[in-house]
ROTOR-677389 format. One record per residue: x negated, y negated, z of N, C-alpha, C in turn. Coordinates in steps of 0.05 Angstrom, whole numbers, plus 5000, padded with zeros to 4 digits. Example, Ala and Ser with C-alpha at 12.3 -4.5 7.8 and 13.67 -1.06 7.14 Angstrom:
BEGIN
473651145156475450905156473650665156474350455142472750215143474249995157
# end
This chain:
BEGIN
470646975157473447055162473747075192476546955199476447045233477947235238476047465258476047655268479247705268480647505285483947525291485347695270485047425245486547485226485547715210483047885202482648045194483548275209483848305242486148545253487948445249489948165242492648155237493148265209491248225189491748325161492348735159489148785179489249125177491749175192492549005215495749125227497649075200497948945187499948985161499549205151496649225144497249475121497349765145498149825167497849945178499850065183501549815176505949865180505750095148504449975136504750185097503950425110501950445112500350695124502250875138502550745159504450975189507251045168508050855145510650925135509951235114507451115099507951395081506651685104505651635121504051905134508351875143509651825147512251885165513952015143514151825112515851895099518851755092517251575110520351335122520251105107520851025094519550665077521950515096523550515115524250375134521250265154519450495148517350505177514650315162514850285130512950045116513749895105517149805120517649555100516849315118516649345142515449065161512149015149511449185129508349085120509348835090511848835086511848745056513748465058513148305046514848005043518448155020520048175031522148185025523148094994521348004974521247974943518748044943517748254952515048324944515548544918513448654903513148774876510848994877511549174856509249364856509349394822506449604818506149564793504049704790504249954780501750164767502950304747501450574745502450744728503351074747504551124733504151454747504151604711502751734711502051844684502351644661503651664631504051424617506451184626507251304652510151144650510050934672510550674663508650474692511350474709511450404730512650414753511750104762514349984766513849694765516949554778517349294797518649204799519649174827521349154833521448984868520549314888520049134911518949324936520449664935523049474933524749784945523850034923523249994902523050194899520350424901518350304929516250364934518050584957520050424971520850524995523550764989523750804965525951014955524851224951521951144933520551404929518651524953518451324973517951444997519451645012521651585010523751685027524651985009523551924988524352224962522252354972518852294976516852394970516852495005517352435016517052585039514752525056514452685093511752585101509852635089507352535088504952515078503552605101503752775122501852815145498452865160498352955129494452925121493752805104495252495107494952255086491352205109489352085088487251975091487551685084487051515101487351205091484851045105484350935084482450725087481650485073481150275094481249995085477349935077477849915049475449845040474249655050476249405034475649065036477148935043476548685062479148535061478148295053479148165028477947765036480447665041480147415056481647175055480747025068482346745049482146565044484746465053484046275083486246105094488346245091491046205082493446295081494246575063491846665046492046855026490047035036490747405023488847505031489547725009486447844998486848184985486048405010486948604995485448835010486749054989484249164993483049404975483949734995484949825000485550185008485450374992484250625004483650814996485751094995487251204986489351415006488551664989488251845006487452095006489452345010489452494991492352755000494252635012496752414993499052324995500852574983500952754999501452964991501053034968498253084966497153254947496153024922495952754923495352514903493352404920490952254900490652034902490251784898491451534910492851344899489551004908488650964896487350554906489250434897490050264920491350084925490849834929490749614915490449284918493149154929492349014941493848794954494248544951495848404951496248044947497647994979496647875002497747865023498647485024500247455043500647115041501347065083501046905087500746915115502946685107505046795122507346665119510146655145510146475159512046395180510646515202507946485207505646605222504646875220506747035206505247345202504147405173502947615178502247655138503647825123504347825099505448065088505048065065504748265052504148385032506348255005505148124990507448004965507248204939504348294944504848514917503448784913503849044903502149194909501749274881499349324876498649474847497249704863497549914840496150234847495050304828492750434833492550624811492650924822494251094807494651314822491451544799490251634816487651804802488852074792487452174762488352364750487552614775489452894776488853094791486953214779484153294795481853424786482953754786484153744807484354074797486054194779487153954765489154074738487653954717485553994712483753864693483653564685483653444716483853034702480552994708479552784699477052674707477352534719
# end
């Protein structure tokens, strides 16, 4: 992989990042391709369908200021790329995050995000 594009990929996911530690999904929508998608669960009820509504419930959920984030993996391949993040105390959650990135009109952005958000251990989840 070249070096370049693996800091042009972590600068994408870095726009997501700075948005939820802010609380702003104005401040992580320059990480996302403009018909991009998301798609997990939050308890039984999946949470699914275009970007904005990653960036509504940002803007509900508030700053995240002792968000922990970390970039596991990244591959890509020519024009395409995953990456794997870690987020830690998104106020009070924690969420792995996969990525579908596409390097597109020279920059990269993010086309889809799946989550899995982890059961809370201290309310009895495993």
């Amino acid at each position: 992989m070249n070096e370049n594009e693996h800091e042009a990929i972590a600068e994408t996911v870095q726009h997501y990042i700075d948005g939820a530690r802010s609380g702003e999904g104005e401040v992580m929508k320059p990480a996302f391709h403009q018909d991009a998608t998301i798609f997990g669960y939050i308890g039984a009820d999946l949470f699914a369908g275009p970007i904005q509504q990653l960036f509504d419930w940002n803007d509900a959920n508030g700053p995240a200021t002792a968000l922990q984030a970390r970039i596991v993996r990244i591959d890509q391949i020519d024009s395409v790329a995953t990456v794997r993040l870690e987020l830690d105390n998104w106020t009070g959650h924690r969420f792995t995050d996969l990525f579908t990135l596409l390097k597109t009109d020279g920059s990269w952005k993010i086309m889809n995000k799946v989550f899995h958000l982890h059961p809370d251990v201290t309310a009895g989840g495993a």
